[in-house]
C-alpha positions as CSV (number, residue, x, y, z in Angstrom):
1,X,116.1,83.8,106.8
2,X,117.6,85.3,103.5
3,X,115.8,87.7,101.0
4,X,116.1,85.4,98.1
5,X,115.6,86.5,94.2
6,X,113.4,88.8,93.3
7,X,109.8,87.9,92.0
8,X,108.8,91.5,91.3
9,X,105.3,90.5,91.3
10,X,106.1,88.5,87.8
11,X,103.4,86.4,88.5
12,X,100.9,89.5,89.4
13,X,100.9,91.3,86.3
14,X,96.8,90.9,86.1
15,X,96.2,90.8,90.1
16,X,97.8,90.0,92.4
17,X,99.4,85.9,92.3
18,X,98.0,83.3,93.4
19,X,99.5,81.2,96.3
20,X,99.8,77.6,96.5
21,X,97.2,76.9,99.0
22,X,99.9,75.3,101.3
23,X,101.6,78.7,101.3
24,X,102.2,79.6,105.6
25,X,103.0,83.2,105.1
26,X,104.1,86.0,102.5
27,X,106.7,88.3,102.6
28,X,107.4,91.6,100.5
29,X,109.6,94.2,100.4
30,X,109.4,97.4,98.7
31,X,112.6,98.8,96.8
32,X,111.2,102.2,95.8
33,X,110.7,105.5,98.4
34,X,107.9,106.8,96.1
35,X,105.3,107.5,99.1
36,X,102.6,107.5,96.6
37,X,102.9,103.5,95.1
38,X,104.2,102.6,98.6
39,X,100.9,103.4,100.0
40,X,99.1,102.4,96.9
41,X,101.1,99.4,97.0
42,X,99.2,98.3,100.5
43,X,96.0,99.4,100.0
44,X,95.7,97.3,96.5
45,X,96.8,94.4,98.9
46,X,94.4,95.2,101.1
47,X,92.2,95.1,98.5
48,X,92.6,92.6,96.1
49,X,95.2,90.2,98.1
50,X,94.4,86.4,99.6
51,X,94.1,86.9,102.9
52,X,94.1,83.9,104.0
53,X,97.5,84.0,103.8
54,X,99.1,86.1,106.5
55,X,101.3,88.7,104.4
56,X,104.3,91.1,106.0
57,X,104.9,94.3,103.4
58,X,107.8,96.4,104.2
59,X,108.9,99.7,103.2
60,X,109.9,103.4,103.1
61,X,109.4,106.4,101.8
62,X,111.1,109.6,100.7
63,X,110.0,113.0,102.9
64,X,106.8,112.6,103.4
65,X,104.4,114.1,105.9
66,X,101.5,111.1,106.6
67,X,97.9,112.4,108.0
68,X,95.1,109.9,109.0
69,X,92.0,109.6,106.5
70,X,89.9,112.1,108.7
71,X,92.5,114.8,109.5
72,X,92.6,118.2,108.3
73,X,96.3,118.8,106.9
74,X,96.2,122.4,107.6
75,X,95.6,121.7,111.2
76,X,98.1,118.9,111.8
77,X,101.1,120.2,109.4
78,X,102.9,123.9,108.8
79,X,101.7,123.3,104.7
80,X,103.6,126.4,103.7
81,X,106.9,124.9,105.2
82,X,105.9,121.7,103.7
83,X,105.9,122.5,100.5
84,X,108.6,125.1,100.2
85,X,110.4,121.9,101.2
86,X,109.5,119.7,98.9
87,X,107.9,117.2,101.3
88,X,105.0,114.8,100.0
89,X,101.9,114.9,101.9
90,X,100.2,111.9,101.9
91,X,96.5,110.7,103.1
92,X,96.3,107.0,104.2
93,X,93.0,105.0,104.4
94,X,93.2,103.8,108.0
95,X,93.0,106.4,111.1
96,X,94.8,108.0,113.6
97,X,97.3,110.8,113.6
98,X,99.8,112.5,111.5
99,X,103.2,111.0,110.7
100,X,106.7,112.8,109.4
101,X,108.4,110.0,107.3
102,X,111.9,110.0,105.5
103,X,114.3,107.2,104.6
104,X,115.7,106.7,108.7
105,X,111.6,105.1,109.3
106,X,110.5,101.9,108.1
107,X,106.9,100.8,107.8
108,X,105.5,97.6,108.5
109,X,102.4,96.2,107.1
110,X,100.9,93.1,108.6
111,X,97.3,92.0,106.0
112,X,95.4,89.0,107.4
113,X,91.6,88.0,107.5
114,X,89.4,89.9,110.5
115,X,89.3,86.4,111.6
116,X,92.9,85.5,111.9
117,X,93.5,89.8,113.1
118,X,95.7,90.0,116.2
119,X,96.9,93.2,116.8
120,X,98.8,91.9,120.2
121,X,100.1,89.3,118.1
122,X,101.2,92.0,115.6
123,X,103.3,94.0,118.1
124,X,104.7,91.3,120.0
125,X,106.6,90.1,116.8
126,X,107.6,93.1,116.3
127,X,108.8,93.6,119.8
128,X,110.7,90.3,119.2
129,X,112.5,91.7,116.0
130,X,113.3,95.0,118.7
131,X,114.9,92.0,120.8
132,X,117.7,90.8,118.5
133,X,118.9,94.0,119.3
134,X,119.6,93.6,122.8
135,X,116.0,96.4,123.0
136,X,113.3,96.1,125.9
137,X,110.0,97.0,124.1
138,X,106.8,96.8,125.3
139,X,103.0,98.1,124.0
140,X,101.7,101.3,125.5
141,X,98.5,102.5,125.2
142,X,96.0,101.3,121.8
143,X,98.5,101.6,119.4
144,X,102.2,102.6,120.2
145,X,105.7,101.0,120.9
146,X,108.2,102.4,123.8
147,X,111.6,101.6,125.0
148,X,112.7,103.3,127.4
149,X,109.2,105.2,128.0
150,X,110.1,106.6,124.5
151,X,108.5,106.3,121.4
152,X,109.4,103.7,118.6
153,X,106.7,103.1,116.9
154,X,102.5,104.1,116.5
155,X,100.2,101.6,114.5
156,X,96.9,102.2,113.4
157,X,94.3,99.7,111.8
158,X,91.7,99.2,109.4
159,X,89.0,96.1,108.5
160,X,86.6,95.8,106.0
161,X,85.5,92.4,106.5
162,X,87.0,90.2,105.6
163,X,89.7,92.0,105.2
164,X,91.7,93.1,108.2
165,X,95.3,95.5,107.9
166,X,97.5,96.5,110.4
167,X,100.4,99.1,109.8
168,X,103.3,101.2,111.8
169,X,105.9,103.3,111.7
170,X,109.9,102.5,113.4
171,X,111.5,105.3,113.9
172,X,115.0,104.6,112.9
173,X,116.8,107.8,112.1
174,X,114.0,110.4,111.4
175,X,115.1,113.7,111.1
176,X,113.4,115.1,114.2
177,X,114.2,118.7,113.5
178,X,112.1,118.0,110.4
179,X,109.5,115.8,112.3
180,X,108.9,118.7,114.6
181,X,109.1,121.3,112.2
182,X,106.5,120.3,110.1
183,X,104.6,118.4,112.6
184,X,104.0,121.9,114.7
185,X,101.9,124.2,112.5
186,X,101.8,128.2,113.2
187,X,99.7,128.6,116.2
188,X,96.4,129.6,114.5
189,X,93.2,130.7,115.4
190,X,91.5,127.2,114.0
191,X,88.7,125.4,114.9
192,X,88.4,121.9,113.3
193,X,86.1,119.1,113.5
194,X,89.3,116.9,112.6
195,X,91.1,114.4,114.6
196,X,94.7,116.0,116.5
197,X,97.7,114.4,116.6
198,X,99.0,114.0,120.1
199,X,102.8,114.9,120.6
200,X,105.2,112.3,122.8
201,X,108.3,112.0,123.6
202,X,109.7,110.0,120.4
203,X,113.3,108.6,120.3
204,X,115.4,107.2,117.1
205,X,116.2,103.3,117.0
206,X,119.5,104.1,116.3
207,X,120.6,106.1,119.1
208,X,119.4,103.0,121.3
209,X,121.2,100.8,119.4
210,X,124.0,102.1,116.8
211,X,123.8,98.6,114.3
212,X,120.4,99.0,113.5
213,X,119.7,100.1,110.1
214,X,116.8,99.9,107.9
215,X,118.6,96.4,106.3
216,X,118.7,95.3,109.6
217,X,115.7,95.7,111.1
218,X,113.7,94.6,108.3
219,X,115.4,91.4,108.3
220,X,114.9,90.9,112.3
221,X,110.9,91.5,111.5
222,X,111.4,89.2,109.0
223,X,112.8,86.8,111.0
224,X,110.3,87.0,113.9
225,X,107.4,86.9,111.2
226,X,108.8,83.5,109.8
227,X,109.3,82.2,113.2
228,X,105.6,82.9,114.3
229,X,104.0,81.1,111.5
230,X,106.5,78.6,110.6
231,X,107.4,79.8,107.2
232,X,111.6,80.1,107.8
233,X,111.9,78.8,104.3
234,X,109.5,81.8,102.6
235,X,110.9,83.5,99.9
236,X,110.7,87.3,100.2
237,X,109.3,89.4,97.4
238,X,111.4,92.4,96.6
239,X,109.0,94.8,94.9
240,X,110.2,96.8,91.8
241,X,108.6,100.2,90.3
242,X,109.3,99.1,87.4
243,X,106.7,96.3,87.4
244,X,104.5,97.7,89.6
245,X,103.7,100.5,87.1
246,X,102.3,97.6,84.9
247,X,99.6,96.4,87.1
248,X,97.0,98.2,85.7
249,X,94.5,97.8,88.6
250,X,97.6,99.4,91.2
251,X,98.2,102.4,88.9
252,X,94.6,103.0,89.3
253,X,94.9,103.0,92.7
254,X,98.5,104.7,93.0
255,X,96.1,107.8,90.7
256,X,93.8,108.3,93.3
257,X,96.1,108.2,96.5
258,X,98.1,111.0,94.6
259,X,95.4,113.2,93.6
260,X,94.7,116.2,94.9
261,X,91.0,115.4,95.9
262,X,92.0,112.3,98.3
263,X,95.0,114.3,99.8
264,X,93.0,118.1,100.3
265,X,89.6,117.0,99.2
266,X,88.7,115.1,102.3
267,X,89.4,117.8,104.8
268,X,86.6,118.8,106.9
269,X,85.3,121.5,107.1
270,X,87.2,124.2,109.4
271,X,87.7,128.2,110.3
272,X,90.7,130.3,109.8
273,X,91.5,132.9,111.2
274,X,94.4,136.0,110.8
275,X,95.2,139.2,112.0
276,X,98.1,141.6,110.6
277,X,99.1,145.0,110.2
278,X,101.4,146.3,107.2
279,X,103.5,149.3,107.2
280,X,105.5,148.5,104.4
281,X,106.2,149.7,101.3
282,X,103.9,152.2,102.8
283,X,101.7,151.6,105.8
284,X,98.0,150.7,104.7
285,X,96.4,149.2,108.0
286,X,95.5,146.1,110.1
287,X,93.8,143.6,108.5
288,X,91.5,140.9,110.2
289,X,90.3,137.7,107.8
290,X,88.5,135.4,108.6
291,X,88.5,132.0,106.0
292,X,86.4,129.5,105.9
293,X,87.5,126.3,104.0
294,X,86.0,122.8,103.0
295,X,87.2,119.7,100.8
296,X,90.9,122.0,100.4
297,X,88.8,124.6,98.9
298,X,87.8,128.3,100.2
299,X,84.4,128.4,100.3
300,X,84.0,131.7,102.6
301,X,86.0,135.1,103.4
302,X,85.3,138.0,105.2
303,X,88.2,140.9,105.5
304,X,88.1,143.7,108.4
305,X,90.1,146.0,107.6
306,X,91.3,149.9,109.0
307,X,92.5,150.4,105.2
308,X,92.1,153.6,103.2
309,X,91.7,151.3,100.2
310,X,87.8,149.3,101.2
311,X,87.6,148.8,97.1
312,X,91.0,146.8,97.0
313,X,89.8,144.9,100.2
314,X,86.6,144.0,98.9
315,X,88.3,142.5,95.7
316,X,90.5,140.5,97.7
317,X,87.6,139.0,99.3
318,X,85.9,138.2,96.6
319,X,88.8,136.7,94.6
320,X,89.2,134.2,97.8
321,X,86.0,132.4,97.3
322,X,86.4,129.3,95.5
323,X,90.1,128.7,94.9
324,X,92.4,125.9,96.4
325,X,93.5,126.8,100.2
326,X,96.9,126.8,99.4
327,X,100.0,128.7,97.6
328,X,99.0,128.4,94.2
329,X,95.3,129.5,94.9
330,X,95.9,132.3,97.2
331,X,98.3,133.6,94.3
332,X,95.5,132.7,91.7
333,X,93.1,134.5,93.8
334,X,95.3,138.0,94.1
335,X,95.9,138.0,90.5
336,X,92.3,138.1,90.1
337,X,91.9,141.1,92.3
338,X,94.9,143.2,91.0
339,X,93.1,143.1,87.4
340,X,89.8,144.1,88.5
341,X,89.1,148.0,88.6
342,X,90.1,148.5,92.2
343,X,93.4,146.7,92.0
344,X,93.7,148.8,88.1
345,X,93.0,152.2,90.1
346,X,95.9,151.6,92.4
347,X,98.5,151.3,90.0
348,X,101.9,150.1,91.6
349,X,100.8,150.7,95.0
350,X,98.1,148.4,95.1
351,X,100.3,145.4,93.5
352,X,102.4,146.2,96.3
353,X,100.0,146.0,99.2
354,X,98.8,142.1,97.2
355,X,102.3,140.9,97.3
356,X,103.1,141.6,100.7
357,X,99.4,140.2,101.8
358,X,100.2,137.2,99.4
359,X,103.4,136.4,101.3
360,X,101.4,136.9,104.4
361,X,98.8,134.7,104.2
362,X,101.0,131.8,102.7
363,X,103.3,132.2,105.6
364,X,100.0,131.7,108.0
365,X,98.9,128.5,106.0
């Protein structure tokens, strides 16, 4: 099996193309790492593809840290770290837990009807592409992939009759100082409603097997998918930005998986809470806050404080209430209570206590 010529979704300009009924399989392959059309990419597949036809999507994306459509990010990911690194965060559709992605993990995507869905089916081919590589895979649990008794791969699912999706991760070569990193948030004082992750002992395809590459291993799933349903002669879809930015019903699609509402917006409600003491430039007490946020927003804050300053405090706390729960609104918010009268009557000193409170608080998110 050969990734022939490159389609692009020509024929899908409008929607997605139509297959000749006598069509066994389809096959595409992503060429950009943009996490946002990637996962765009599926779910307009999901929603608008024939799925009668069993489809394989493959792809990758640049850093990007994955969370499950019910998870709270600021429980499942060190957000500060996050974005001082420049890594995406992402909200999928399906369930399940958070995911570190970069370019050494490659994602699979198997669409069918909910009556042709086979999730056994689904990991068993890929357990045969594992296979070609001289690899002895096998399921564990609902949803994951071990050699060894280590971790390769986690799935998760989705159906909306009659629409059925299965997706996964292969761990490759992740950068695991960055999967942990991120993946291990501060230990905070939260309470959540959300869904954790669950941390296991994860290993790299490559340090099982030194020849597999993302190349590869898409082409072994490849292989194994064609050989399952017969379709060794299909011809593999390589999917281009370029043309996927002209499908007007994708783009619309790729807009909401990127905005800000879908990614923050959905987090449940949850508690935060912080406790500090500052001595310098000059010492001016412990402070105890307590934030609650909803929907990425801070919608409560209550500040204890031993501080010689209760007007400055009390600013503070009310500049919190409404802003985003991250960098930008926690600097927004201390802005706000530097130009009121209390933060005006303190002059230097009180810009001095807001920075290094500022830099506190984003270091806790």
């Amino acid at each position: 099996q050969k990734m022939l010529g490159r389609r692009l979704f020509s024929e899908g300009i409008r929607g997605v193309r139509r297959m000749s009924s006598a069509a066994k399989a389809r096959v595409l392959v992503s060429q950009t790492t943009n996490p946002f059309f990637n996962l765009a990419t599926e779910e307009w597949l999901f929603r608008t593809g024939d799925v009668s036809i069993p489809t394989l999507y493959l792809w990758r994306n640049e850093p990007t840290v994955v969370i499950g459509r019910c998870q709270n990010p600021w429980k499942e990911v060190n957000v500060q770290k996050m974005q001082s690194a420049g890594v995406h965060l992402a909200r999928r559709s399906s369930g399940g837990g958070a995911v570190y992605q970069d370019s050494g993990n490659t994602n699979f995507t198997f669409l069918t009807s909910v009556d042709n869905h086979d999730k056994e089916r689904n990991t068993d081919i890929i357990i045969r592409a594992l296979a070609d590589f001289g690899l002895t895979a096998e399921a564990s649990g609902r949803n994951d992939i071990v050699v060894g008794g280590c971790k390769v791969s986690g799935a998760a699912y989705k159906l909306a009759p009659p629409r059925a999706l299965h997706h996964g991760t292969l761990l490759i070569d992740v950068d695991m100082g960055a999967l942990g990193g991120l993946l291990n948030p501060n230990k905070l004082k939260m309470q959540s409603k959300g869904v954790s992750s669950v941390t296991s002992r994860v290993s790299n395809l490559k340090a099982l097997n030194a020849d597999i590459s993302h190349e590869s291993l898409t082409q072994r799933v490849i292989d194994s998918f064609c050989r399952y349903y017969g379709a060794e002669g299909v011809q593999t879809e390589l999917l281009d930005l370029g043309e996927l930015e002209k499908i007007e019903s994708l783009t619309q699609v790729f807009n909401e998986i990127q905005d800000d509402e879908w990614r923050y917006g959905q987090t449940p409600a949850f508690s935060h809470h912080m406790e500090g003491r500052f001595e310098s430039p000059s010492p001016w007490g412990t402070i105890d806050v307590h934030i609650e946020s909803a929907k990425g927003k801070i919608t409560g804050a209550k500040i204890f404080s031993d501080s010689l300053h209760p007007n400055l405090i009390e600013a503070v706390e009310a500049s919190l209430i409404g802003v985003n729960y991250d960098s930008s609104g926690i600097d927004a918010a201390l802005k706000a209570a530097l130009a009121t009268p209390a933060g005006a009557e303190m002059g230097a000193s009180g810009g001095a206590h807001i920075e290094e409170f500022a830099g506190w608080v984003k270091q806790m998110l």
